[in-house]
Rosetta silent file (secondary structure, phi, psi, omega in degrees, C-alpha in Angstrom):
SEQUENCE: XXXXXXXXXXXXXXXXXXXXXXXXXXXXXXXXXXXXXXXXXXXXXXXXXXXXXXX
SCORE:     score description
SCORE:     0.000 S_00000001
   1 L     0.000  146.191 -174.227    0.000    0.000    0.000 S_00000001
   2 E  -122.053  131.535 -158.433    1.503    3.515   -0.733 S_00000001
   3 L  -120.752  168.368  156.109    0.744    5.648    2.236 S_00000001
   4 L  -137.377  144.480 -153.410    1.649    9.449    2.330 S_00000001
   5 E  -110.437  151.957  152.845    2.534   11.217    5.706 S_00000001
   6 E  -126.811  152.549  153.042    2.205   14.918    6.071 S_00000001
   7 L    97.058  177.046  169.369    4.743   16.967    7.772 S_00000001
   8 L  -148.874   64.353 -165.675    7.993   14.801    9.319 S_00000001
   9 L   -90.639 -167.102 -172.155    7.805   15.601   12.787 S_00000001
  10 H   -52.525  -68.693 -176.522    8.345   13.036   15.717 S_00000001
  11 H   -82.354   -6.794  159.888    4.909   11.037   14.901 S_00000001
  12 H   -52.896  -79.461 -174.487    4.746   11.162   11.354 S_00000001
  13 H   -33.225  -46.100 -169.730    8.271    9.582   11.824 S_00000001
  14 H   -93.697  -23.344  159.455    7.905    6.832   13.877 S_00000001
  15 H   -76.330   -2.027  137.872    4.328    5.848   12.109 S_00000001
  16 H   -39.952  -74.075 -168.077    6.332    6.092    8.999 S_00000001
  17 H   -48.694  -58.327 -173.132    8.821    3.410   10.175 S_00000001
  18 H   -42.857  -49.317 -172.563    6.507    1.451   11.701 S_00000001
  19 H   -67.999  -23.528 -162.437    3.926    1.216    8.272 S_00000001
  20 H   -67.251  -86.866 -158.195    7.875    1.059    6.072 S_00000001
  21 H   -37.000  -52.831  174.899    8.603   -2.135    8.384 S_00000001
  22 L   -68.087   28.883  168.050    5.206   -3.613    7.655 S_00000001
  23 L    87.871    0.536 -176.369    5.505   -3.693    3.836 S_00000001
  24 L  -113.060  165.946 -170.074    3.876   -0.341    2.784 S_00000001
  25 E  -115.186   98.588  175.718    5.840    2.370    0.633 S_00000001
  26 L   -78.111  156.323 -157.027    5.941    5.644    2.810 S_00000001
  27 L  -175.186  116.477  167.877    6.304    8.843    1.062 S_00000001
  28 E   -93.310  131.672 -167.004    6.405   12.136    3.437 S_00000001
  29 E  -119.871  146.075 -160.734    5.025   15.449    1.856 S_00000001
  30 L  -172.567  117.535  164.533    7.024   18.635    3.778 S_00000001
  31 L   -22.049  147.714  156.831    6.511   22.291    3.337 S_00000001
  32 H   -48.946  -59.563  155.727    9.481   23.393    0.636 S_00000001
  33 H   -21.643  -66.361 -178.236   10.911   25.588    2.962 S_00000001
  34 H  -120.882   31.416  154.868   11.570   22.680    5.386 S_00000001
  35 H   -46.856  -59.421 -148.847   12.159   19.728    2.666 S_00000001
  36 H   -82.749  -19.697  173.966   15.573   22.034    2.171 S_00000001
  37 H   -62.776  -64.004  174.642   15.849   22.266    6.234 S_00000001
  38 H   -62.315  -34.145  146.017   15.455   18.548    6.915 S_00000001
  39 L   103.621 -174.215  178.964   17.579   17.342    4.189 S_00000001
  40 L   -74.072  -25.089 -166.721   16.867   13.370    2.357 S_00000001
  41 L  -141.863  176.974 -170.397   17.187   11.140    4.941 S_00000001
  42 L  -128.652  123.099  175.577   16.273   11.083    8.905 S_00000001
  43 L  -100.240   92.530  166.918   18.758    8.946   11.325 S_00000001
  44 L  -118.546  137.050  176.958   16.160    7.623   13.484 S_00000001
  45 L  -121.713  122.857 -141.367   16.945    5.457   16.564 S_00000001
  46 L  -120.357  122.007  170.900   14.156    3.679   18.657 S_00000001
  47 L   -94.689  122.962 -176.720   14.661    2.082   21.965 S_00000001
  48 L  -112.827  112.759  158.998   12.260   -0.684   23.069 S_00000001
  49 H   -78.309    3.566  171.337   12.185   -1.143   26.598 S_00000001
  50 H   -70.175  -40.042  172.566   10.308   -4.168   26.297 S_00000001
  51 H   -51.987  -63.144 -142.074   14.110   -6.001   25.820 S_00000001
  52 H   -84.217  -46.411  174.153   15.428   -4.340   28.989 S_00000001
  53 H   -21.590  -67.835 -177.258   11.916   -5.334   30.584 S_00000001
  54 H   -76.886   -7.656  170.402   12.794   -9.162   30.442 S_00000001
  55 L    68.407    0.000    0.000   15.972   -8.942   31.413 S_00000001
């Protein structure tokens, strides 16, 4: 499924990744202005505390 996000803030991002992992083609639409701010790619890193949980 090809989803499109608006904006690429915190929760756009991580419900990006999340639908990306599941098999859908994400595609973020960003103002012009801050397309040229944010740049091509996003280094995002996600901690699950569920791991640390079980010990």
């Amino acid at each position: 499924m090809k989803i499109l996000m608006f904006g690429r803030g915190t929760i756009a991002m991580l419900y990006g990744w999340a639908l990306e992992k599941a098999g859908n083609q994400v595609d973020f639409y960003v103002r012009p202005g801050r397309a040229a701010q944010y740049g091509p790619e996003v280094d995002l890193r996600i901690q699950d505390g569920r791991a640390a949980a079980r010990g």
